[in-house]
C-alpha positions in Angstrom: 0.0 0.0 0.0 0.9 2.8 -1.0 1.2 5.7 2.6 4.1 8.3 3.8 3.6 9.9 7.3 5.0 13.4 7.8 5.0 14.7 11.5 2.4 12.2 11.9 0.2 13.3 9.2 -0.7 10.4 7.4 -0.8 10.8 3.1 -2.4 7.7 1.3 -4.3 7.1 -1.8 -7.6 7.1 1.0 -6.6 10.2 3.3 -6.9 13.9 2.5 -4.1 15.7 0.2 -1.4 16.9 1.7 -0.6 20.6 0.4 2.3 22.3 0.9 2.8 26.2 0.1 6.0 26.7 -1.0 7.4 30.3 -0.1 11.0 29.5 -2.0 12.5 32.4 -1.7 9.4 35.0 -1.5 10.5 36.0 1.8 12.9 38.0 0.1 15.1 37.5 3.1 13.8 39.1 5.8 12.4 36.5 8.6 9.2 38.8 9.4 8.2 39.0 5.5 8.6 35.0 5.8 6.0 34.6 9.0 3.5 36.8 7.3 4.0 34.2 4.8 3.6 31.3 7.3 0.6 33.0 9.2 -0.9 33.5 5.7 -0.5 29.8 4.4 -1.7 28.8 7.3 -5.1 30.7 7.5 -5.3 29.2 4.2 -5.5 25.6 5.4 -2.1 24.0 3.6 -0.7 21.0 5.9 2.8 22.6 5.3 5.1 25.5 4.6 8.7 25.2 2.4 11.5 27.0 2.1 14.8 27.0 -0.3 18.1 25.8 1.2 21.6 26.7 -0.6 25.2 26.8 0.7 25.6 28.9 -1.9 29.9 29.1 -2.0 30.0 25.7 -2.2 27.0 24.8 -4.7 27.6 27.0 -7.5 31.0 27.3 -9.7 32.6 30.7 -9.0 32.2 32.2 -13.1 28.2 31.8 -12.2 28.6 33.1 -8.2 30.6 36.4 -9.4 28.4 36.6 -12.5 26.6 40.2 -13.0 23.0 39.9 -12.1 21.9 43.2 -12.4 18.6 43.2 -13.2 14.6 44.2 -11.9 14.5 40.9 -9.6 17.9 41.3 -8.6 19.1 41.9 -4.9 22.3 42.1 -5.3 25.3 43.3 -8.3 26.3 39.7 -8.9 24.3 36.1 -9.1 26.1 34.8 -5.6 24.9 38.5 -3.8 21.7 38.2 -5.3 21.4 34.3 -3.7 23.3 35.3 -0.5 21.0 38.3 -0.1 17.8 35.7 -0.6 19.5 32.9 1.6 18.4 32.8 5.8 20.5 31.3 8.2 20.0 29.3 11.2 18.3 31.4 13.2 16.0 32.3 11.3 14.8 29.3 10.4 14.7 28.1 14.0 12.2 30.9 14.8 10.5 30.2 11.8 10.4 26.5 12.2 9.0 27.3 16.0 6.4 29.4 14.9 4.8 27.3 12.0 4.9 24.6 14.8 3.3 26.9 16.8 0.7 27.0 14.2 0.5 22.7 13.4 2.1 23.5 10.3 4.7 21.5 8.9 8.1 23.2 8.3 10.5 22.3 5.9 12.9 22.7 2.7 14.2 22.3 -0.3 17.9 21.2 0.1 20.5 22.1 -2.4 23.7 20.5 -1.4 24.9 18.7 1.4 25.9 21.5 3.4 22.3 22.5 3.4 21.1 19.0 3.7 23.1 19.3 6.8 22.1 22.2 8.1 18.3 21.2 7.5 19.2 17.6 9.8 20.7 19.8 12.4 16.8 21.0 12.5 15.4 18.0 12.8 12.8 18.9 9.6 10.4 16.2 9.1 10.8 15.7 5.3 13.1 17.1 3.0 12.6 18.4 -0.8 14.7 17.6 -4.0 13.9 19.9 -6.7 14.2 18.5 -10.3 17.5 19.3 -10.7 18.9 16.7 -8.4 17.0 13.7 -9.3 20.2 13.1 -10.9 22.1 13.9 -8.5 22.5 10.4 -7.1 25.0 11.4 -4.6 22.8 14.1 -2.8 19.8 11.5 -2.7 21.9 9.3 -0.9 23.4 11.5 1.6 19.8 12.8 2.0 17.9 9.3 2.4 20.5 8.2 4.8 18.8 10.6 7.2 15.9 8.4 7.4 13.2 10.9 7.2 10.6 11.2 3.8 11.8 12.1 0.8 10.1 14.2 -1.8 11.0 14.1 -5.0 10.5 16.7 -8.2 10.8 14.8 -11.7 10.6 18.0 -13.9 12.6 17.1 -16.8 13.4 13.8 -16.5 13.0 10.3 -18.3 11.5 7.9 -16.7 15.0 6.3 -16.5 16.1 9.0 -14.4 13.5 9.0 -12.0 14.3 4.9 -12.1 18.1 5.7 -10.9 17.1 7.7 -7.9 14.7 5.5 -6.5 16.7 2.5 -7.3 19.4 4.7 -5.7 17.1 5.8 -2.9 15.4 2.9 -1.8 17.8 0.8 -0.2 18.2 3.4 2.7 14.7 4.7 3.0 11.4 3.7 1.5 9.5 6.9 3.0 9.9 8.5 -0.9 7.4 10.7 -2.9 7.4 11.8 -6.6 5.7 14.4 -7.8 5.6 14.8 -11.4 6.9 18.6 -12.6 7.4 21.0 -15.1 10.4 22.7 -14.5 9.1 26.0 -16.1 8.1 28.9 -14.0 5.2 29.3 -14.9 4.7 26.4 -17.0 2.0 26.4 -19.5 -1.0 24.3 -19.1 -0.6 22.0 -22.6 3.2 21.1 -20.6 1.8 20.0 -17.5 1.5 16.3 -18.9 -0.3 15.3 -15.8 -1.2 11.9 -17.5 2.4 11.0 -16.0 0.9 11.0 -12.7 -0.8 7.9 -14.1 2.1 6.4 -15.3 4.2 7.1 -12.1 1.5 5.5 -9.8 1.4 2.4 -12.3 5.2 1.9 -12.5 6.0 2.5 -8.2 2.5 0.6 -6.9 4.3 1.1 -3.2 4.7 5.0 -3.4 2.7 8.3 -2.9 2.7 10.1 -6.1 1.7 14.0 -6.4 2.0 17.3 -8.4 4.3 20.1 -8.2 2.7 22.4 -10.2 3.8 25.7 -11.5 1.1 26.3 -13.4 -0.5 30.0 -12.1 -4.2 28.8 -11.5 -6.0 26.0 -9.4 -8.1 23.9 -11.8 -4.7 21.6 -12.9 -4.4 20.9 -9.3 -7.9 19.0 -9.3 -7.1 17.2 -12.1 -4.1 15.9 -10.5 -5.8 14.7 -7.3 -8.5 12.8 -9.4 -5.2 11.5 -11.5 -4.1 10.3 -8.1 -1.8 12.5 -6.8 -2.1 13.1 -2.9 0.8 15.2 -2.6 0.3 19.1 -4.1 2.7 21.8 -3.8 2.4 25.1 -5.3 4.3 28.4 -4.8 3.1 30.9 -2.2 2.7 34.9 -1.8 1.4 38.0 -0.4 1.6 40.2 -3.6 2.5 39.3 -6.9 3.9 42.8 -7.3 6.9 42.0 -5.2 10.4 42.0 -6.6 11.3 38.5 -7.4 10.9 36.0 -10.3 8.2 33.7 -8.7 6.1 36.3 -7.2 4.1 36.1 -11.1 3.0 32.2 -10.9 3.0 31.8 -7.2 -1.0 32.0 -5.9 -2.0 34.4 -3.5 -4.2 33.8 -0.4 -7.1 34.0 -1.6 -5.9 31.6 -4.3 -4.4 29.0 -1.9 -7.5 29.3 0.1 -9.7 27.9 -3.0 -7.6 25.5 -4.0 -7.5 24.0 -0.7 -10.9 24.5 0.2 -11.5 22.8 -3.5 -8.8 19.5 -2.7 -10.6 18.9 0.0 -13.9 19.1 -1.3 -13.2 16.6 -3.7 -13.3 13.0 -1.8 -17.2 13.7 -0.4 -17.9 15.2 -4.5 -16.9 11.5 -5.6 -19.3 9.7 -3.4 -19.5 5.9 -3.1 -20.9 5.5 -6.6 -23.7 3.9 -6.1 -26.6 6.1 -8.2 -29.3 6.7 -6.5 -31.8 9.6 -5.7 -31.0 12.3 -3.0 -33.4 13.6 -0.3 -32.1 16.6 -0.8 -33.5 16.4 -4.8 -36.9 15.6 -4.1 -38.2 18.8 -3.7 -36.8 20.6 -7.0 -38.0 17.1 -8.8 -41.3 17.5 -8.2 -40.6 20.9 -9.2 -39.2 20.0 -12.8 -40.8 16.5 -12.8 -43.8 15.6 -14.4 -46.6 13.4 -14.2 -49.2 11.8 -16.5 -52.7 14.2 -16.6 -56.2 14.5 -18.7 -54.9 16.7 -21.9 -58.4 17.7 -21.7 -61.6 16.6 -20.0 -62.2 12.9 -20.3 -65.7 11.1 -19.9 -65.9 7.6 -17.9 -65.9 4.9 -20.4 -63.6 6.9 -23.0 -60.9 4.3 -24.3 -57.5 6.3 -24.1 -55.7 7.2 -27.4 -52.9 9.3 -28.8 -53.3 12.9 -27.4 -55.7 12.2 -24.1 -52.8 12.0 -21.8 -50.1 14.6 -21.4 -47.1 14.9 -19.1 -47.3 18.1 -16.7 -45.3 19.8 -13.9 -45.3 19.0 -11.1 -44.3 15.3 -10.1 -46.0 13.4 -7.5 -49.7 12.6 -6.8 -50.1 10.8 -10.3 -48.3 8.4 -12.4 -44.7 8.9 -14.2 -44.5 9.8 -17.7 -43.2 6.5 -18.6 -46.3 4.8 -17.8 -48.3 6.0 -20.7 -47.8 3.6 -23.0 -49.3 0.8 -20.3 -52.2 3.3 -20.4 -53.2 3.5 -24.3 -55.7 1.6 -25.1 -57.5 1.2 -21.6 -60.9 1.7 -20.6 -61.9 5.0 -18.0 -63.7 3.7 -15.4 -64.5 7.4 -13.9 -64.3 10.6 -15.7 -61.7 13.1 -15.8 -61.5 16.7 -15.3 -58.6 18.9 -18.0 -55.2 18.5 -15.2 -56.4 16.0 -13.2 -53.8 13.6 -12.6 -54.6 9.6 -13.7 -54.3 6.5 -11.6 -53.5 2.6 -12.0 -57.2 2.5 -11.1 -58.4 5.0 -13.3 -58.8 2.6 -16.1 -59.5 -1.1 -16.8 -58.9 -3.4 -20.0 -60.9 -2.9 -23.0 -62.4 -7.0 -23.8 -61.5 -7.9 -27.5 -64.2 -8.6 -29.5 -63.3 -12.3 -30.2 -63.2 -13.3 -26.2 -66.4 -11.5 -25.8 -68.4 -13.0 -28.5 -67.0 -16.3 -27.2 -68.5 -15.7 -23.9 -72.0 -14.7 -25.3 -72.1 -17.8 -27.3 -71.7 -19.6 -24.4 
């Protein structure tokens, strides 16, 4: 069976979704702009809040840390100022990892390297995140799973022999793994999603919790997802989408998140048992817009009922269904009827052929 428990939330094919907002880097590195972001996510109803982990001297070559970055989301001269200025340390995310706690949310990240793989243990995080770029990145996977705590895992980009390698590569240290498929596009369009792979992720790892991480800048693909399978749904978080930064565009907004997770949750009682059946609560409106069998006009006792005598009239109930008229064609009236007036089973009576009756008056 497929199940994956994060700080003792349970995620299964048969529980609720588990959605985490994912606030990156839209903190923009202060710590209060980042609980604002918390608080928010949390009135929104998400299970659990994400951050962005880097060590960023030792993760990227030093051409691309010293390269300009001078741009409108820039916040700093060169790409490594512009990270470092982004990047929290540790105690910030202690406070911050107290007061989601504080809150029941989860609290975690997104680690980039080891160092920050590290630094997120040293927390005691109850999951970490690889983003799609290290699903390849068999070495980080390991050092990660050896931690023993749930993996999940992005697959934007990747074959399905690449997401292959890092389980094979994953699995023999820890089992508590998720995939989620991706688009690594930000935002990505919705004819890229391919959320059919959902499908074929579930069908290929019949033992693991499959979900979405979707960068797509509405809700609707989400839903799709979750009746595709996925139980696991992370999208990107913020307060404005005004604020200086490249995710700010695609990432939802409260009132955003607060649909989408008012909407995933929604959907388990919207699928019913499926079993069909009629509703108490659709009774009244279908005797509304229902309609049973009446006198088209005024009927005398004794008329034998043809084409046109019969009509079917709002409302339902207090006569017979629509259906039944062809039972009633050719029957006897046994009392009259007024123009309206709703017929009964024992309105009418059979109409004796003519060979059965001449046979019983020669007898």
């Amino acid at each position: 069976m497929r199940e994956l428990s994060i700080d003792g939330r349970r995620i299964a094919d048969d529980a609720d979704v588990y959605v985490i907002a994912e606030i990156g880097h839209n903190h923009q590195g202060s710590v209060e702009k980042a609980k604002e972001l918390v608080r928010a996510a949390h009135d929104c109803g998400v299970d659990a809040v994400k951050l962005q982990k880097r060590d960023n001297r030792s993760l990227f070559t030093r051409d691309l840390f010293d390269q300009p970055y001078d741009h409108e989301n820039s916040f700093g001269a060169t790409y490594g100022e512009h990270r470092e200025a982004l990047e929290l340390g540790h105690d910030a995310y202690v406070e911050l990892q107290g007061y989601a706690r504080s809150l029941g949310l989860g609290f975690f990240a997104t680690a980039f390297d080891e160092p920050s793989a590290d630094f997120l243990a040293d927390l005691d995080v109850p999951a970490f995140k690889i983003a799609s770029g290290d699903l390849t990145n068999v070495p980080l996977l390991r050092h990660v799973a050896a931690f023993g705590k749930p993996l999940i895992v992005s697959t934007g980009g990747a074959t399905i022999e690449d997401v292959d390698r890092a389980v094979d590569a994953v699995r023999p240290l820890n089992d508590q793994v998720c995939l989620l498929q991706c688009t690594a596009a930000y935002p990505a369009a919705v004819e890229d999603l391919n959320l059919q792979a959902i499908a074929t992720l579930r069908d290929r790892y019949p033992d693991l919790v499959v979900g979405l991480s979707d960068h797509q800048d509405g809700i609707a693909m989400s839903l799709v997802a979750y009746m595709l399978g996925a139980r696991v749904i992370e999208k990107h978080f913020t307060l404005s989408h005004t604020w200086k930064g490249t995710d700010h565009a695609f990432s939802l907004m409260p009132e955003g998140m607060r649909k989408l997770v008012r909407d995933l949750r929604r959907v388990p009682d919207a699928l019913g048992d499926g079993v069909k059946r009629p509703l108490d609560i659709e009774a009244k409106p279908l005797e509304k817009m229902g309609k049973k069998l009446v006198a088209a006009r005024a009927l005398g006792a004794g008329h034998v009922l043809g084409p046109g005598d019969l009509a079917a009239r709002s409302p339902a109930g207090g006569g017979l269904p629509p259906y039944a008229l062809d039972g009633l064609l050719g029957r006897r009236l046994v009392r009259p009827l007024e123009v309206d007036e709703a017929i009964h089973p024992t309105d009418v009576e059979p109409v004796a052929e003519p060979a059965v009756q001449a046979t019983r008056e020669g007898a």
